[in-house]
C-alpha positions in Angstrom: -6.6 5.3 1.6 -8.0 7.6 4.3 -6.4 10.6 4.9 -7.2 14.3 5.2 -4.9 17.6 6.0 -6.3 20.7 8.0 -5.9 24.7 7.2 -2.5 25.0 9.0 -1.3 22.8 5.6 1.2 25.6 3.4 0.1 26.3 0.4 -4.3 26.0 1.9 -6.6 28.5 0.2 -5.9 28.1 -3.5 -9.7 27.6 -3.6 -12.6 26.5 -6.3 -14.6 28.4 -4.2 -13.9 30.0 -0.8 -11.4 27.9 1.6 -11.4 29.0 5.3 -8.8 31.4 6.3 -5.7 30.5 7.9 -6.5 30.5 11.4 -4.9 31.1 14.7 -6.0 28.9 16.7 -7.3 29.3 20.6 -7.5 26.0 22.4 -8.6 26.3 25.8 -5.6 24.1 26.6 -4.8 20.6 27.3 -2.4 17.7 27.7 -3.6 14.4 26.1 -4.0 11.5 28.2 -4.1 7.5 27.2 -7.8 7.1 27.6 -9.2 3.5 28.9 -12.4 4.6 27.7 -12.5 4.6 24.2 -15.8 4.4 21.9 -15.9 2.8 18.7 -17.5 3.7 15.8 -20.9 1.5 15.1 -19.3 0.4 12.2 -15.8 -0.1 13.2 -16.5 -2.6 15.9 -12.9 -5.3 16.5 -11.1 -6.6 19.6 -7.8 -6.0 17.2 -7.7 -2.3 17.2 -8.2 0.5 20.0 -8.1 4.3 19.4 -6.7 6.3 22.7 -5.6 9.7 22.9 -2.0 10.0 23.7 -0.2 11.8 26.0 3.0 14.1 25.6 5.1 11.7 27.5 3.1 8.8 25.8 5.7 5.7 25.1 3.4 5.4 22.0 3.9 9.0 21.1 7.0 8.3 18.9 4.9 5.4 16.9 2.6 8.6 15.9 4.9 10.9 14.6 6.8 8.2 12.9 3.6 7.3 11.3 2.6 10.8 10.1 5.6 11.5 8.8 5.5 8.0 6.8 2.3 8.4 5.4 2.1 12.7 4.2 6.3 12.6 3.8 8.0 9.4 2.7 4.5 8.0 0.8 2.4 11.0 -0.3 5.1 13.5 0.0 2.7 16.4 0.7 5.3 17.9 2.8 8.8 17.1 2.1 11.1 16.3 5.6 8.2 16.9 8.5 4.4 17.5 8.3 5.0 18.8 11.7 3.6 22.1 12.4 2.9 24.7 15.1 -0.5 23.2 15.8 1.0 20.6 17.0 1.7 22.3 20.3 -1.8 22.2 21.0 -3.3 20.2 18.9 -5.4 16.8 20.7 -3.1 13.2 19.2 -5.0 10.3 18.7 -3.8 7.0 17.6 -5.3 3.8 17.1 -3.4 0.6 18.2 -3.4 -3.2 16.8 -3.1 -6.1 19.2 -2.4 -9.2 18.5 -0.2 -11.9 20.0 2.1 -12.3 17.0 3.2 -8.4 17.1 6.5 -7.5 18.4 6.4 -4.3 20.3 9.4 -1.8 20.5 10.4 0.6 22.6 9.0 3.4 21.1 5.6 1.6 20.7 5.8 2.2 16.9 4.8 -0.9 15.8 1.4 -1.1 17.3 0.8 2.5 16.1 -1.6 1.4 13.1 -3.6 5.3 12.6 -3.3 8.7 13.5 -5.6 11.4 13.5 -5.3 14.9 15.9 -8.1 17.6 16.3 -7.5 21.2 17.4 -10.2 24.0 18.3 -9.7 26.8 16.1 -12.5 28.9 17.6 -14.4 28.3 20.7 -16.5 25.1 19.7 -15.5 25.2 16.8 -13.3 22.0 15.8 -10.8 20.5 13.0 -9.5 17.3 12.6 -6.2 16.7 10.4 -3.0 14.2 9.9 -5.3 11.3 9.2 -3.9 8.2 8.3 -3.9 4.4 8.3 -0.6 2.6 8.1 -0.3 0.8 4.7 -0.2 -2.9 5.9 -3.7 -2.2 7.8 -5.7 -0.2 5.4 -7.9 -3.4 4.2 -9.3 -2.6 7.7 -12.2 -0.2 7.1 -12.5 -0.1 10.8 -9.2 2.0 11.7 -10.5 4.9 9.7 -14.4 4.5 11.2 -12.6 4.3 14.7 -10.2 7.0 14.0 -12.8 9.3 13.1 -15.7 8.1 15.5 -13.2 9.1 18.5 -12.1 12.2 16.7 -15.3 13.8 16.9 -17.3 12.5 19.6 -14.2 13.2 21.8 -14.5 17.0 20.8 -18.2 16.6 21.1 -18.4 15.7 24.4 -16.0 18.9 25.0 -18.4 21.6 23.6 -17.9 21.2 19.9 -20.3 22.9 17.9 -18.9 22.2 14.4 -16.5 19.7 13.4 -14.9 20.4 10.0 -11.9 18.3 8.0 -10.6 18.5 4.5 -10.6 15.6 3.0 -8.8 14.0 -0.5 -11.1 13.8 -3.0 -10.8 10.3 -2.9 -12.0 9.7 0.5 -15.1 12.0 0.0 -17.1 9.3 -0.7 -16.1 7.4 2.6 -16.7 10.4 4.8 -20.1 10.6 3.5 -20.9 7.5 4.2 -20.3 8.4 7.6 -22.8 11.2 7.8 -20.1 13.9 6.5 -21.4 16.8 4.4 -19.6 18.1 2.0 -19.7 22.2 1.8 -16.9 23.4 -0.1 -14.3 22.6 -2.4 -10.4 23.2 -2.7 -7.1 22.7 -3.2 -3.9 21.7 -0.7 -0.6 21.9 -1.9 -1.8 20.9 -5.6 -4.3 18.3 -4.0 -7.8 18.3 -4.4 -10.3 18.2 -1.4 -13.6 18.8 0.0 -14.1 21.0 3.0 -16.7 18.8 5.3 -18.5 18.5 8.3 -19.6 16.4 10.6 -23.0 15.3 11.6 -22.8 15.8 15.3 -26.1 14.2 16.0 -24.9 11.0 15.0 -21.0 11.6 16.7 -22.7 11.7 20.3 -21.1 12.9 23.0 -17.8 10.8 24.7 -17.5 10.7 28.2 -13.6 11.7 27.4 -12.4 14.3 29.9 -10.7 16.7 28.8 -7.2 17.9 30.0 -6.4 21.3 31.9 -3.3 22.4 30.2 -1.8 22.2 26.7 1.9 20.6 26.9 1.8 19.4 23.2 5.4 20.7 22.5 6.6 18.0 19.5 10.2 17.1 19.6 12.3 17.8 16.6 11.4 16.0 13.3 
């Protein structure tokens, strides 16, 4: 399964090594908006599925925390009622969507929500990504996680990113390398073992994502 937490995780830093600090982090601010143009990952090419970042007021925004919580509460239980978090204020959502003709769509937009993933500037240029996750019934599809990622990071790319870092399960280590990842430390989360890595930004180029003037990521209660 893909999945990987960020430093605002409780209990980051009981280190093999040296984990990053617990940071504070300074977003230049930012509401999310539901982007038409969306890149996929060269890899992760399908008509099915479509990876937009989500506004506050997003009808789909309920599908994302549902799905968070599902995967890091009720499955992995990393965090026990709500992985919810302060970042989450100003943290970037992202969520990739499944279409198809034979899915019945709610309200809430929950049950197209297939993958989550948000990112957060820490420092200026300086970028995380965290919370992701592909819905159980859709993880045969290597191409959620690839898009996830692919519009994690060239979204913060195109805004000025010069590092993008994620800690990542050891399980999924592998994966990220595949997709030009480096590994440069490792640690533990929460009594979880993961590798600190980066991305190659010269292969994430550049989206033409524009990015929002003011942060109104305020997450209702859990």
């Amino acid at each position: 399964m893909v999945s990987c937490l960020d430093p605002s995780s409780c209990g980051f830093g009981r280190s093999i090594s040296s984990a990053p600090h617990l940071f504070t982090p300074s977003v230049r601010g930012g509401i999310g908006i539901d982007a038409d143009d969306f890149r996929l990952s060269p890899t992760a090419s399908s008509e099915r599925f479509t990876f937009h970042l989500l506004r506050p007021d997003s009808s789909l925004i309920q599908g994302y925390w549902s799905l968070r919580r599902g995967i890091f509460c009720s499955e992995q239980h990393v965090f026990e009622e709500s992985d919810r978090d302060e970042l989450d204020a100003i943290a970037y959502p992202i969520a990739a969507l499944h279409h198809s003709s034979g899915l019945e769509h709610d309200d809430a937009g929950e049950t197209n929500v297939v993958g989550v993933v948000r990112i957060v500037e820490t420092k200026p240029r300086l970028w995380y990504g965290g919370r992701l996750g592909v819905h159980a019934d859709f993880r045969r599809h290597n191409q959620i996680g690839k898009g996830l990622i692919w519009k994690a990071v060239t979204t913060a790319n195109g805004w000025g990113c010069d590092r993008f870092l994620a800690t990542v399960q050891i399980q999924n280590v592998r994966f990220f390398r595949r997709l030009h990842w480096t590994s440069i430390d490792e640690l533990e989360i929460r009594g979880i073992r993961h590798h600190l890595m980066e991305a190659d930004l010269d292969y994430y180029l550049p989206s033409r994502e524009q990015r929002p003037v003011a942060s109104h990521y305020v997450p209702a209660a859990a």
